[in-house]
TORKOL-4160 file (C-alpha; in steps of 0.2 Angstrom, whole numbers, padded with zeros to 4 digits, m for minus):
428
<pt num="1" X="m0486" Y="1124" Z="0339"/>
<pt num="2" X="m0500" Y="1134" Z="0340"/>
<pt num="3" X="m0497" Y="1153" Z="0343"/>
<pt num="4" X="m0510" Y="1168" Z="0341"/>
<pt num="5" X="m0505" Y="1187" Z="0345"/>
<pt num="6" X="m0516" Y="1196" Z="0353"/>
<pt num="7" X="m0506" Y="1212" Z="0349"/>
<pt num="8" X="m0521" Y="1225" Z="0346"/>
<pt num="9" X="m0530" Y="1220" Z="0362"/>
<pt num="10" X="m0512" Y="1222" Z="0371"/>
<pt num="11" X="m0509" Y="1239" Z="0363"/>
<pt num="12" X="m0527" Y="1244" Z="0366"/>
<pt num="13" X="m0528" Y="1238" Z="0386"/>
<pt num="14" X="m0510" Y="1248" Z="0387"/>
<pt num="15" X="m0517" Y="1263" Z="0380"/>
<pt num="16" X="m0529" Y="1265" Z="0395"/>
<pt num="17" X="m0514" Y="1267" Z="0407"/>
<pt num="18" X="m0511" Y="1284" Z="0401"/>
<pt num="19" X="m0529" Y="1290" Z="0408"/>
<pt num="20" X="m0524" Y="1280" Z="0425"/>
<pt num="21" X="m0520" Y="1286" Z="0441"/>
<pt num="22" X="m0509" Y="1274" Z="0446"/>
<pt num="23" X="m0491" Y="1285" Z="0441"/>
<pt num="24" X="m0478" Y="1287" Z="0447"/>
<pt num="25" X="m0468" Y="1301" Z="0436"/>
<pt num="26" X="m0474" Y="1317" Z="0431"/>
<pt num="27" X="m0464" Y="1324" Z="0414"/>
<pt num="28" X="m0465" Y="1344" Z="0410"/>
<pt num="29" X="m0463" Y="1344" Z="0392"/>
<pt num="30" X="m0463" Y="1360" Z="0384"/>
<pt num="31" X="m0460" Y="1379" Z="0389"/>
<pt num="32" X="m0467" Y="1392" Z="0398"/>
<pt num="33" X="m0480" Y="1395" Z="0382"/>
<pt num="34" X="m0482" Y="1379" Z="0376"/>
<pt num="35" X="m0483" Y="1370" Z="0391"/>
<pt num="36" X="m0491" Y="1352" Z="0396"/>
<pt num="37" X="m0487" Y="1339" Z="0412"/>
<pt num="38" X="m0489" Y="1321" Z="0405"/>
<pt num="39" X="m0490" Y="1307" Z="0421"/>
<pt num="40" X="m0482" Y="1293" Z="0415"/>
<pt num="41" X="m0476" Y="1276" Z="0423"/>
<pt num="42" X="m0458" Y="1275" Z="0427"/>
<pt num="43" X="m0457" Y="1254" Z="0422"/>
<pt num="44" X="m0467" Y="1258" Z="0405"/>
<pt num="45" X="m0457" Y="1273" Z="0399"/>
<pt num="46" X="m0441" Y="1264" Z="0406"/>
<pt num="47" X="m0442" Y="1247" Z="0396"/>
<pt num="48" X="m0447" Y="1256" Z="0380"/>
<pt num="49" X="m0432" Y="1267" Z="0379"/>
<pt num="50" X="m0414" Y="1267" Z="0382"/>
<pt num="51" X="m0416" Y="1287" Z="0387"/>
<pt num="52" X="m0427" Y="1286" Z="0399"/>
<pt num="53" X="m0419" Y="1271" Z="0407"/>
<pt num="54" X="m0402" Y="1279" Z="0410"/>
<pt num="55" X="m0410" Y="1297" Z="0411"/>
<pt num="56" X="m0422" Y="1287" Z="0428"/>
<pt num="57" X="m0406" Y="1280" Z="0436"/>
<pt num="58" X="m0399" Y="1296" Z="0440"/>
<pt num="59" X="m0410" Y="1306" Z="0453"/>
<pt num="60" X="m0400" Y="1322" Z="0448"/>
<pt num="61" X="m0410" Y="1322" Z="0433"/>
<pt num="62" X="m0426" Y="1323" Z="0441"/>
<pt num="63" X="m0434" Y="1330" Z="0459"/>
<pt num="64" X="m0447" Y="1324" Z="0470"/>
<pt num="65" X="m0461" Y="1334" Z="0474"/>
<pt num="66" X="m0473" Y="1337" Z="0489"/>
<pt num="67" X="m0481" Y="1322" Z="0485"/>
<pt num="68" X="m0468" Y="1308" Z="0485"/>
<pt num="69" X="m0470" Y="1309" Z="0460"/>
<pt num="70" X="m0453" Y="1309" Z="0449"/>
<pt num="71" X="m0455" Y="1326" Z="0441"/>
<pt num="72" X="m0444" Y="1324" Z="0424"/>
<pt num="73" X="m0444" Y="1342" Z="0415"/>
<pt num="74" X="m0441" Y="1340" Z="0394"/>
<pt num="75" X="m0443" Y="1360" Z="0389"/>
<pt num="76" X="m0433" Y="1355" Z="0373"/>
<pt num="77" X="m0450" Y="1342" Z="0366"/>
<pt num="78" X="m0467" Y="1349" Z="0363"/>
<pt num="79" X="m0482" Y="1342" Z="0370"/>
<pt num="80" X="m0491" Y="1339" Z="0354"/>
<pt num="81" X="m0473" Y="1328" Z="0349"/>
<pt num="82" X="m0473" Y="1321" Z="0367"/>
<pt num="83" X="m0491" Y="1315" Z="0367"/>
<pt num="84" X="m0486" Y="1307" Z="0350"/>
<pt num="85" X="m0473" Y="1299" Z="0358"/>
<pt num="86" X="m0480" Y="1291" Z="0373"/>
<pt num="87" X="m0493" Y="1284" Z="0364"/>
<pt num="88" X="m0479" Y="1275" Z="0351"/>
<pt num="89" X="m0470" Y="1272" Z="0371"/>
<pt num="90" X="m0488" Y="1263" Z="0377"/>
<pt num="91" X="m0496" Y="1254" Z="0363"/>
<pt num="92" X="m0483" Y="1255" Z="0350"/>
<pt num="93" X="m0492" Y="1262" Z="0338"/>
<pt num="94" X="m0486" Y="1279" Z="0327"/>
<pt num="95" X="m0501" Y="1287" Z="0317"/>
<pt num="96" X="m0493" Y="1301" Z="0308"/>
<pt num="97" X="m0511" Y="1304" Z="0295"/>
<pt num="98" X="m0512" Y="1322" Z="0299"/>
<pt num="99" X="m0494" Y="1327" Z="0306"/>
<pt num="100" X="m0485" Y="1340" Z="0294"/>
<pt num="101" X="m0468" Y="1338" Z="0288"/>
<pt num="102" X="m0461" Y="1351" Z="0303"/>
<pt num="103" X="m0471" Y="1337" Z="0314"/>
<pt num="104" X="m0462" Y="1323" Z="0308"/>
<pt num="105" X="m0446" Y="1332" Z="0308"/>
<pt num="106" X="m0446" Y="1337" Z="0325"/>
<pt num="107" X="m0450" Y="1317" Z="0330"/>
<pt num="108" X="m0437" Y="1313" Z="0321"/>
<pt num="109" X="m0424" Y="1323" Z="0330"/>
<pt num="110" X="m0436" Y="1317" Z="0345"/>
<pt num="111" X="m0435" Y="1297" Z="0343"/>
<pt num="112" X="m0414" Y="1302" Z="0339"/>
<pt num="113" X="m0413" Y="1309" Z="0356"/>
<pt num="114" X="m0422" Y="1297" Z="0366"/>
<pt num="115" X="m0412" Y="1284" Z="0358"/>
<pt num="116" X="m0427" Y="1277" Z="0347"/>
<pt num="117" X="m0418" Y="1269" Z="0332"/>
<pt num="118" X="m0430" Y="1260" Z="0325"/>
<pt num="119" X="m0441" Y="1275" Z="0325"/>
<pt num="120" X="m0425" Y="1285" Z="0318"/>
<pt num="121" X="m0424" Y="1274" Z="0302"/>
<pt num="122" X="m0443" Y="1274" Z="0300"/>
<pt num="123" X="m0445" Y="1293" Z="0301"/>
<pt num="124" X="m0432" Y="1295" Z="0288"/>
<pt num="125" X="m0442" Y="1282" Z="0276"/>
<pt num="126" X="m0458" Y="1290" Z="0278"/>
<pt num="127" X="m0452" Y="1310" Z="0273"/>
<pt num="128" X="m0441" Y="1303" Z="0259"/>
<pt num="129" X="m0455" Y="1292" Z="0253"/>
<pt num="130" X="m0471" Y="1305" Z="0258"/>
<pt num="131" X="m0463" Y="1321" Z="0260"/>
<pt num="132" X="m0453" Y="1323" Z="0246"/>
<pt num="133" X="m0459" Y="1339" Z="0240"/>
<pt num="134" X="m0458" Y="1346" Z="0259"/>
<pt num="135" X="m0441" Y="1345" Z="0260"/>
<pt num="136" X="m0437" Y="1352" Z="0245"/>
<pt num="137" X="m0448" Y="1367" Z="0252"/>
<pt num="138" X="m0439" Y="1366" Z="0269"/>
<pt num="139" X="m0422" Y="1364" Z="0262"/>
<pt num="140" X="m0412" Y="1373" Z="0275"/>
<pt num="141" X="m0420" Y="1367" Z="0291"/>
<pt num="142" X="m0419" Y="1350" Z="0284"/>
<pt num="143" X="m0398" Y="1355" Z="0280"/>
<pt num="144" X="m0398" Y="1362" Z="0300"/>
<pt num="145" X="m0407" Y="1345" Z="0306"/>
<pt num="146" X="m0395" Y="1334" Z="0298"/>
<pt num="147" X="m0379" Y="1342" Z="0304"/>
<pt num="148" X="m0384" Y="1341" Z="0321"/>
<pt num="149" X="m0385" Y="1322" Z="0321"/>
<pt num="150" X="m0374" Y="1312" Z="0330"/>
<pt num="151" X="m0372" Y="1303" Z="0314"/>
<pt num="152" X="m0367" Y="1318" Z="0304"/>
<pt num="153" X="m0348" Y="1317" Z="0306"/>
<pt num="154" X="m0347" Y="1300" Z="0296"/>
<pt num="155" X="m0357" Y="1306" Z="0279"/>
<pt num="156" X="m0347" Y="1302" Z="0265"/>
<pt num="157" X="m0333" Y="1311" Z="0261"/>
<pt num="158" X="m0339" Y="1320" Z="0244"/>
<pt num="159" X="m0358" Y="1322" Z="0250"/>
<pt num="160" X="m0350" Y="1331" Z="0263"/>
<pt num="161" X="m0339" Y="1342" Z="0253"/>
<pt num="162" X="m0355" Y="1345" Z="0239"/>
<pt num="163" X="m0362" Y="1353" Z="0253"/>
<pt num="164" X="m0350" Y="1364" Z="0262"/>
<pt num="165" X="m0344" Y="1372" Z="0242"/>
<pt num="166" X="m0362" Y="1378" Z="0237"/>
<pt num="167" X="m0365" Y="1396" Z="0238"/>
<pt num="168" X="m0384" Y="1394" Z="0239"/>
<pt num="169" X="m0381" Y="1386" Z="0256"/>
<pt num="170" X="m0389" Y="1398" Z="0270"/>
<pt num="171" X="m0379" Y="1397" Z="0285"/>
<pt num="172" X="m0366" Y="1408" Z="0292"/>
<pt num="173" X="m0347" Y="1403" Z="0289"/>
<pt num="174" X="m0342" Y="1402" Z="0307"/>
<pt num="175" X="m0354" Y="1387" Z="0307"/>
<pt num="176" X="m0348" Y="1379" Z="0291"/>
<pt num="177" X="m0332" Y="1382" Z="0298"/>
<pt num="178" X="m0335" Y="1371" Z="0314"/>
<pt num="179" X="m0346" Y="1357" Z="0307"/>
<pt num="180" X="m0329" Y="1357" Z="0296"/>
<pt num="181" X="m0320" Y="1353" Z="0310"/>
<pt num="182" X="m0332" Y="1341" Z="0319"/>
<pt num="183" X="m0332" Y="1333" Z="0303"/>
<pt num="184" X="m0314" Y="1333" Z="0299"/>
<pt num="185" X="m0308" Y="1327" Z="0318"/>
<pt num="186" X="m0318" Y="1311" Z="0315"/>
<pt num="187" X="m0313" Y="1307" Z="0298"/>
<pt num="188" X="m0295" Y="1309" Z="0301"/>
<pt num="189" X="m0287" Y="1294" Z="0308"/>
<pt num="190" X="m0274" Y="1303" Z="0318"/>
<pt num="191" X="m0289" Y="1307" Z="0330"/>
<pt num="192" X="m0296" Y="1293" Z="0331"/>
<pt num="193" X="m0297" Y="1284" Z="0348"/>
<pt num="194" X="m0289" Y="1299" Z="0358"/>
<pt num="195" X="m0299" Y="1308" Z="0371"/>
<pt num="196" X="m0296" Y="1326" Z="0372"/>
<pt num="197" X="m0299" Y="1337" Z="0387"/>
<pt num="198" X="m0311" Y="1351" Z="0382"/>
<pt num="199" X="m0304" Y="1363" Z="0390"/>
<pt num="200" X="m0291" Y="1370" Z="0379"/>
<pt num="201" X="m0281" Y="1377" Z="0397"/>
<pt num="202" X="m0278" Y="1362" Z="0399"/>
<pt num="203" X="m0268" Y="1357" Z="0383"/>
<pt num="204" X="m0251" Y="1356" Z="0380"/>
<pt num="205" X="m0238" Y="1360" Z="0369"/>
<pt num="206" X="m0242" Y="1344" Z="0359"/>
<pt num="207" X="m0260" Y="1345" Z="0359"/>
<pt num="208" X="m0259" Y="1361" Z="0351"/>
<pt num="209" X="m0249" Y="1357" Z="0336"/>
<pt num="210" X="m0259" Y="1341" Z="0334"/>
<pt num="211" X="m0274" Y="1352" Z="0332"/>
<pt num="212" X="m0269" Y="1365" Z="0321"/>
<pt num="213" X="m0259" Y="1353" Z="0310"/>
<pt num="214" X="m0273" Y="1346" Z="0299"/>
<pt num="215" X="m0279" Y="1365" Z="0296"/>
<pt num="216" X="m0260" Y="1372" Z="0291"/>
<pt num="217" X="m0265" Y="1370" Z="0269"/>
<pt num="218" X="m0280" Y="1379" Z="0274"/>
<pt num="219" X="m0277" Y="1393" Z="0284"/>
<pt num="220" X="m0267" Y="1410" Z="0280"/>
<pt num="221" X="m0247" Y="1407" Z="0284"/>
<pt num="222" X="m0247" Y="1422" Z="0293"/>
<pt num="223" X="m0263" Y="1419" Z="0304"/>
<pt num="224" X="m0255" Y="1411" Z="0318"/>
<pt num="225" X="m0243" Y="1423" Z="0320"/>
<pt num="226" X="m0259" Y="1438" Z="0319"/>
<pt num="227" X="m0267" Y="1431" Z="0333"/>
<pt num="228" X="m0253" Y="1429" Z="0342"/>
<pt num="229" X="m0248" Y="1446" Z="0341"/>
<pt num="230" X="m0267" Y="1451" Z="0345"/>
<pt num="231" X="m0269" Y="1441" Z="0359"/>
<pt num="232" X="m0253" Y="1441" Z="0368"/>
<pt num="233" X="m0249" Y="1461" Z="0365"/>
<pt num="234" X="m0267" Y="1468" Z="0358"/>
<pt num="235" X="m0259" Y="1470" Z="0342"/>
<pt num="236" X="m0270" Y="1475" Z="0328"/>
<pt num="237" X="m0269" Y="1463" Z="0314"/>
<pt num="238" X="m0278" Y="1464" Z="0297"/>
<pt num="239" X="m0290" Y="1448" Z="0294"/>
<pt num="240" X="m0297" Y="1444" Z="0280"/>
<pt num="241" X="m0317" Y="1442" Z="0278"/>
<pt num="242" X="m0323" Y="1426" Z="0268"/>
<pt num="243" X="m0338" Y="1437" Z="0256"/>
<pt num="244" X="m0357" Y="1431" Z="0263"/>
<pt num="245" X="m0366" Y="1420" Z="0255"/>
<pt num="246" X="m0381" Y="1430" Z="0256"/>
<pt num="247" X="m0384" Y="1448" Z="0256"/>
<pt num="248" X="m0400" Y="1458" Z="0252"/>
<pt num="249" X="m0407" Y="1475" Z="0257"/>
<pt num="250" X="m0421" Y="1478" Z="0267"/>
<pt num="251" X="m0427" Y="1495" Z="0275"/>
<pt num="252" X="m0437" Y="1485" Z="0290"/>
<pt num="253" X="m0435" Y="1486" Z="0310"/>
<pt num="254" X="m0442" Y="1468" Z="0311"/>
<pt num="255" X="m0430" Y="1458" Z="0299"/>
<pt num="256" X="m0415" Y="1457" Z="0292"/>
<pt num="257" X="m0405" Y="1453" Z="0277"/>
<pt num="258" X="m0404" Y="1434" Z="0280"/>
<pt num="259" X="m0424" Y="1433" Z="0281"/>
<pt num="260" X="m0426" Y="1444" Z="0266"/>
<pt num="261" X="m0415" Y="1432" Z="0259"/>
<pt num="262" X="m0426" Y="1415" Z="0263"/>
<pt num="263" X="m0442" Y="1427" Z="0257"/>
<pt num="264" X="m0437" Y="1429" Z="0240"/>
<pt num="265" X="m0432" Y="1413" Z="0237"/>
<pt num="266" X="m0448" Y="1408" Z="0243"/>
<pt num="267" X="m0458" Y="1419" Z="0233"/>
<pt num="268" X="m0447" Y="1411" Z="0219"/>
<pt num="269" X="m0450" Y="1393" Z="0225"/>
<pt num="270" X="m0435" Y="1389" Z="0225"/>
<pt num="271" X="m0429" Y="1373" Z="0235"/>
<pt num="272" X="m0411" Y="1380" Z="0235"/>
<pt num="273" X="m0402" Y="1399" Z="0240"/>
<pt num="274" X="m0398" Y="1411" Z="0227"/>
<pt num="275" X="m0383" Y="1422" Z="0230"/>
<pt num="276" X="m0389" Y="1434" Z="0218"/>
<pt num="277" X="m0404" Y="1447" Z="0225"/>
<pt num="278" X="m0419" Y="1445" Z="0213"/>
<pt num="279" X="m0429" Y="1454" Z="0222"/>
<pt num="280" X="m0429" Y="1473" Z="0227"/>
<pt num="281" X="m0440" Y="1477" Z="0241"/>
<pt num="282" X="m0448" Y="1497" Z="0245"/>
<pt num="283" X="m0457" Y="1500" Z="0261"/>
<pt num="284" X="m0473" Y="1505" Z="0259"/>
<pt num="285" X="m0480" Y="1507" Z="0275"/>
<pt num="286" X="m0473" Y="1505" Z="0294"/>
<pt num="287" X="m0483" Y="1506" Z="0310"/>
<pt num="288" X="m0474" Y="1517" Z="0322"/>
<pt num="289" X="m0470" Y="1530" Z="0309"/>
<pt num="290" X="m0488" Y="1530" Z="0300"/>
<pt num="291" X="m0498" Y="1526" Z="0315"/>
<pt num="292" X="m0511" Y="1512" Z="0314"/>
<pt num="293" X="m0519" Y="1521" Z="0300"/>
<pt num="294" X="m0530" Y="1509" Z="0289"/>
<pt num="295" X="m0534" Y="1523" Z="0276"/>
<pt num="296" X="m0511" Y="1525" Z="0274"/>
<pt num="297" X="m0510" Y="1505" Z="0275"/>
<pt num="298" X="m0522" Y="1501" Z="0259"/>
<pt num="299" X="m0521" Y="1515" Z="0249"/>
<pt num="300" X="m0500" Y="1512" Z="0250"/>
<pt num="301" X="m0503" Y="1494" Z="0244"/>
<pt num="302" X="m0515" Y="1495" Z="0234"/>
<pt num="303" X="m0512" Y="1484" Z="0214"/>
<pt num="304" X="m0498" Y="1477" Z="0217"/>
<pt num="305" X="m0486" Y="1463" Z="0224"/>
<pt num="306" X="m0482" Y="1466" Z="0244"/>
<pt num="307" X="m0476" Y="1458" Z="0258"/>
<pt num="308" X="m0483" Y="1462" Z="0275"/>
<pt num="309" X="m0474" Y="1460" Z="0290"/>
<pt num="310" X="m0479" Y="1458" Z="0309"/>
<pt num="311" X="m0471" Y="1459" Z="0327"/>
<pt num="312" X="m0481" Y="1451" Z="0337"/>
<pt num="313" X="m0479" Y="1457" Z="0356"/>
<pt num="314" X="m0475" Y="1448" Z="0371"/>
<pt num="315" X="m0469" Y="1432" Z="0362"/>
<pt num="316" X="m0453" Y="1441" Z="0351"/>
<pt num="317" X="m0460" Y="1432" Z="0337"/>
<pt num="318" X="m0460" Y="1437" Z="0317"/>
<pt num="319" X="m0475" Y="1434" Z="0307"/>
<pt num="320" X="m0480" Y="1439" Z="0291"/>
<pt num="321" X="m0486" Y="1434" Z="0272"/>
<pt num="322" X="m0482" Y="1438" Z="0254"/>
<pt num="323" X="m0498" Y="1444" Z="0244"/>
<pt num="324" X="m0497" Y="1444" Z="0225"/>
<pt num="325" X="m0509" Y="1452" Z="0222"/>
<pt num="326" X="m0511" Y="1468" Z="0229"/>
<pt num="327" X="m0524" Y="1477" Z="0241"/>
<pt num="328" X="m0539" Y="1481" Z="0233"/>
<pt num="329" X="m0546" Y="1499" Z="0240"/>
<pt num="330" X="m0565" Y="1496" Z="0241"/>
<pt num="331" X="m0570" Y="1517" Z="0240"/>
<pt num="332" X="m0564" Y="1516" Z="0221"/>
<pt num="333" X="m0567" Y="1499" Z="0218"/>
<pt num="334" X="m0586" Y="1497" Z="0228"/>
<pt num="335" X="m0590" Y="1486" Z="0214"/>
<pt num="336" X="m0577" Y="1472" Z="0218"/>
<pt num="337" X="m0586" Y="1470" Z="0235"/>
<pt num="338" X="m0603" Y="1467" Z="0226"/>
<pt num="339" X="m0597" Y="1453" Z="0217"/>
<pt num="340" X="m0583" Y="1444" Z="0226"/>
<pt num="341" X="m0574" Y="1444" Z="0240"/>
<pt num="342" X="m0562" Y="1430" Z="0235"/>
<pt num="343" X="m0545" Y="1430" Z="0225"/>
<pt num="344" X="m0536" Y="1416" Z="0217"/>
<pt num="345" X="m0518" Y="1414" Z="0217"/>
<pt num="346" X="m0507" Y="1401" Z="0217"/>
<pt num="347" X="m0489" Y="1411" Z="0226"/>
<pt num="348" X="m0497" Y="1417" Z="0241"/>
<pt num="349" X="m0489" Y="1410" Z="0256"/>
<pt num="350" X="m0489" Y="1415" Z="0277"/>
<pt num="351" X="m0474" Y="1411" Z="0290"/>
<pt num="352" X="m0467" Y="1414" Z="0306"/>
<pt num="353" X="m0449" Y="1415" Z="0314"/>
<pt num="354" X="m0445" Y="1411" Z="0331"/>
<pt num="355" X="m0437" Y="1425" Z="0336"/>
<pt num="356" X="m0427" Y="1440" Z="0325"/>
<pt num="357" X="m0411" Y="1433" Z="0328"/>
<pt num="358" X="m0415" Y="1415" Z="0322"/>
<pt num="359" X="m0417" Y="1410" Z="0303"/>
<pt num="360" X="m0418" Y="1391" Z="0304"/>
<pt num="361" X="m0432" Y="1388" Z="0315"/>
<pt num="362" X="m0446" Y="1395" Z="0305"/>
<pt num="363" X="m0464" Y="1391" Z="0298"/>
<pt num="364" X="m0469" Y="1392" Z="0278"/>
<pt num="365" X="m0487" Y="1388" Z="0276"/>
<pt num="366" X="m0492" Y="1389" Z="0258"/>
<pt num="367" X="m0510" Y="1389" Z="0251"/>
<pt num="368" X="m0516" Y="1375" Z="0247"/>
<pt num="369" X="m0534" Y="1382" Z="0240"/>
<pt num="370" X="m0529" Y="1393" Z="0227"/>
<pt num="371" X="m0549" Y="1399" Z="0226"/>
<pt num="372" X="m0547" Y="1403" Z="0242"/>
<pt num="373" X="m0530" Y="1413" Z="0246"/>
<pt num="374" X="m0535" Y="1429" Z="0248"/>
<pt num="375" X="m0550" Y="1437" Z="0256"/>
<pt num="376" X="m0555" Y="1454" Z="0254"/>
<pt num="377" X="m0568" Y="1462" Z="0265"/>
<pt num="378" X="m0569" Y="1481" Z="0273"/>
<pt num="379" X="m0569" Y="1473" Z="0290"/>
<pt num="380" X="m0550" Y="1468" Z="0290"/>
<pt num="381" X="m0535" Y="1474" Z="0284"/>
<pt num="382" X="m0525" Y="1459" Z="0278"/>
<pt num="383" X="m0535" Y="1442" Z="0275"/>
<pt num="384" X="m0525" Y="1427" Z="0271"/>
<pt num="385" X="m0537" Y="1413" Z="0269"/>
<pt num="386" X="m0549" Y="1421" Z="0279"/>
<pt num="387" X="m0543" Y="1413" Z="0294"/>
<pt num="388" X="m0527" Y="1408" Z="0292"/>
<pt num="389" X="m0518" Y="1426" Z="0294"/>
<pt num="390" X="m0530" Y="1442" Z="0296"/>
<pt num="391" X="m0521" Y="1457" Z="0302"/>
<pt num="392" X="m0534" Y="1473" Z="0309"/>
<pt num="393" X="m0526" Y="1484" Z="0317"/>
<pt num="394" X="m0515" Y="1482" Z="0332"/>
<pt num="395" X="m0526" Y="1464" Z="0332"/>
<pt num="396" X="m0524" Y="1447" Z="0323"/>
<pt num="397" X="m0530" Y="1429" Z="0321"/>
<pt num="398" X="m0522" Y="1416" Z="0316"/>
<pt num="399" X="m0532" Y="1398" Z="0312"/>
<pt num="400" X="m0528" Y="1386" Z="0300"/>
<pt num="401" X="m0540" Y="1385" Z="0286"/>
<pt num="402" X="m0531" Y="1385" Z="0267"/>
<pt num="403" X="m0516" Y="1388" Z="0269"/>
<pt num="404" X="m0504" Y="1371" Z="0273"/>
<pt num="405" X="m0498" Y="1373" Z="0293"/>
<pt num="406" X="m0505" Y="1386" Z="0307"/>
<pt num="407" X="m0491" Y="1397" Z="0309"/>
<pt num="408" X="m0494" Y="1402" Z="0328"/>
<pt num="409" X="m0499" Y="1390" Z="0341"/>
<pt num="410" X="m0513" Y="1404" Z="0348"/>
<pt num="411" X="m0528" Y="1409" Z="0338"/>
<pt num="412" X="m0526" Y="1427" Z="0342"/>
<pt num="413" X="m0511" Y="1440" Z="0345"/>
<pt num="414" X="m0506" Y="1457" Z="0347"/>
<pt num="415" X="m0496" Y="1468" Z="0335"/>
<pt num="416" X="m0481" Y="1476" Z="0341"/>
<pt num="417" X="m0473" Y="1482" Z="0324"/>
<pt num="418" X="m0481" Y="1481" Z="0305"/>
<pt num="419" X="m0473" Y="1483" Z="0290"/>
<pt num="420" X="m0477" Y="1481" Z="0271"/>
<pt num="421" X="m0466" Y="1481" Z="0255"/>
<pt num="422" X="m0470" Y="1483" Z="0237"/>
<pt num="423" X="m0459" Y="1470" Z="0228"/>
<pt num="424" X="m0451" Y="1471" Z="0214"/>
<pt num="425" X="m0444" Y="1458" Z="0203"/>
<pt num="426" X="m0424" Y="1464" Z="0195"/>
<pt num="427" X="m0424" Y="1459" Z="0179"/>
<pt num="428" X="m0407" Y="1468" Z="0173"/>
């Protein structure tokens, strides 16, 4: 038999019907700031994965509009991952040269959701094979990432364990507390094979003492008994508080303890938490208490190590960058501006939070030009990379230029907050 594939011309002919008018769907990916309609054909999308298959058959998932189109809303998938995406869907083909480690991430969980299994496997092949030194860097998100999998309830018993005993582990114990029991539910063979209604109004007797059976070694004798007492009469009962894992000081109105936390251990590139705080941070200079006053801002931070951060207004989220260097205040050093504008250092990094409340999903950009970390010149007051995170004023821009990732998907913002801190290494 004589057989020739054609497969690059196949993938090349399908790749024309994403600029064809000829849809039938409409998919809103994204949100309200991030936001992109992607038209789409219902046979392609359908035949190329399981999600969208099942998703399509049911019309409560989707609407129609004015004009007879599916409209399918994803806010939860980005449209730079969506557009990766559909082209994979349409020519079957997955570049990921220029993607960074939070890209191929987020694809992962991505392919996950849209039942993509081949793509799952594949994913994890390439960030263990071409990552490596990203995950380290990204420990915690990667940690969070895994124990939302649907696959996380049968990793091995003692890999499992490892994890839930270390102390450098930054997450909150309530959420140790229920992957424990997620986890635990599935392993033991007593719940195997038994549905059990949701809602815990519904249980009886039975159910109950099935469910708190498995924890009776764990928990305090007396604990049922407390809640009991609290719950039935509002008796006040003494609990006991399991320590944190993290703690640290910081005099700031933007973050709090547990980003303080993640910013030391980045200064210190560490790949896992410490409990001990190794750092002391002193605020230098804050916004609505000094005014936007450039004069207060350098001379304040001027010869030593700082980190500087941001509020940025209308979006709720945190920026900011770790300088260790200092500010250079150019009326007693004119001479610095005469001969170089440029600072090497190899520990400068940027990032950004999503929001004040969340600590997992976050950006850390770190320089990747040493030569060019820092710039200094009188017309701004912070210059990361010139480009990557310039701070002037109640204004800033934000571009990628040498530092690793862009840490805001807009090139300019407005400053609702600043803050700087000297930092100090405790060496006792």
């Amino acid at each position: 038999m004589f057989i020739t594939n054609f497969f690059e011309d196949l993938s090349k002919d399908f790749s024309q019907l994403l600029e064809s008018d000829d849809y039938d769907i409409i998919i809103h990916s994204g949100d309200k700031s991030n936001f992109k309609e992607f038209k789409v054909h219902s046979n392609i999308i359908r035949a190329r994965s399981p999600y969208f298959k099942t998703a399509l058959s049911n019309s409560n998932n989707w609407i129609n509009d004015t004009n007879g189109f599916i409209i399918f809303k994803k806010p939860n998938i980005s449209p730079a991952i969506f557009l990766l995406i559909l082209r994979y869907i349409y020519t079957g083909v997955l570049d990921l040269t220029n993607q960074s480690g939070f890209d191929v991430l987020a694809l992962l969980i991505t392919f996950e959701e849209l039942i993509l299994d081949k793509l799952v496997d594949h994913i994890q092949m390439h960030l263990i094979k071409n990552e490596s030194s990203w995950l380290q860097n990204n420990y915690v998100i990667v940690l969070h990432t895994v124990f939302k999998f649907k696959e996380f309830p049968i990793l091995d018993k003692d890999i499992f364990l490892t994890l839930i005993k270390k102390d450098d582990m930054d997450i909150e114990e309530i959420d140790i507390w229920k992957y424990l029991i997620k986890w635990g539910t599935t392993q033991s063979i007593s719940y195997k094979g038994k549905s059990k209604d949701a809602n815990v109004n519904n249980w009886d007797e039975n159910d109950f003492a099935l469910f708190k059976k498995p924890y009776k070694k764990v928990l305090p004798e007396n604990l049922y008994e407390d809640l009991m007492a609290y719950f039935m009469v509002n008796l006040s009962c003494k609990i006991s508080k399991l320590p944190s894992r993290r703690s640290i000081d910081i005099d700031s109105v933007i973050i709090k303890g547990d980003k303080a936390k993640h910013i030391t251990n980045w200064i210190e590139k560490r790949i896992t938490f410490s409990r001990k705080p190794f750092y002391k941070f002193t605020l230098t200079y804050r916004a609505t208490c000094d005014g936007f006053d450039y004069n207060k801002f350098i001379i304040n931070n001027c010869d030593r190590a700082i980190l500087v951060l941001v509020k940025v207004s209308d979006s709720g989220k945190i920026i900011g960058g770790y300088h260790p260097l200092g500010l250079v205040n150019y009326q007693q050093n004119e001479s610095f501006y005469c001969n170089t504008q440029w600072e090497w250092t190899n520990d400068g990094f940027i990032f950004c939070y999503e929001d004040e409340k969340d600590s997992d999903t976050h950006i850390l950009s770190r320089v990747k030009k040493p030569s060019r970390a820092i710039f200094n010149d009188k017309g701004s007051w912070m210059n990361f990379g010139n480009g990557d995170l310039i701070l002037n004023g109640k204004n800033g821009t934000c571009r990628q230029c040498n530092y690793e990732e862009k840490i805001l998907n807009t090139n300019k913002f407005v400053i609702n907050e600043l803050e700087t801190f000297t930092v100090r290494k405790i060496t006792d």
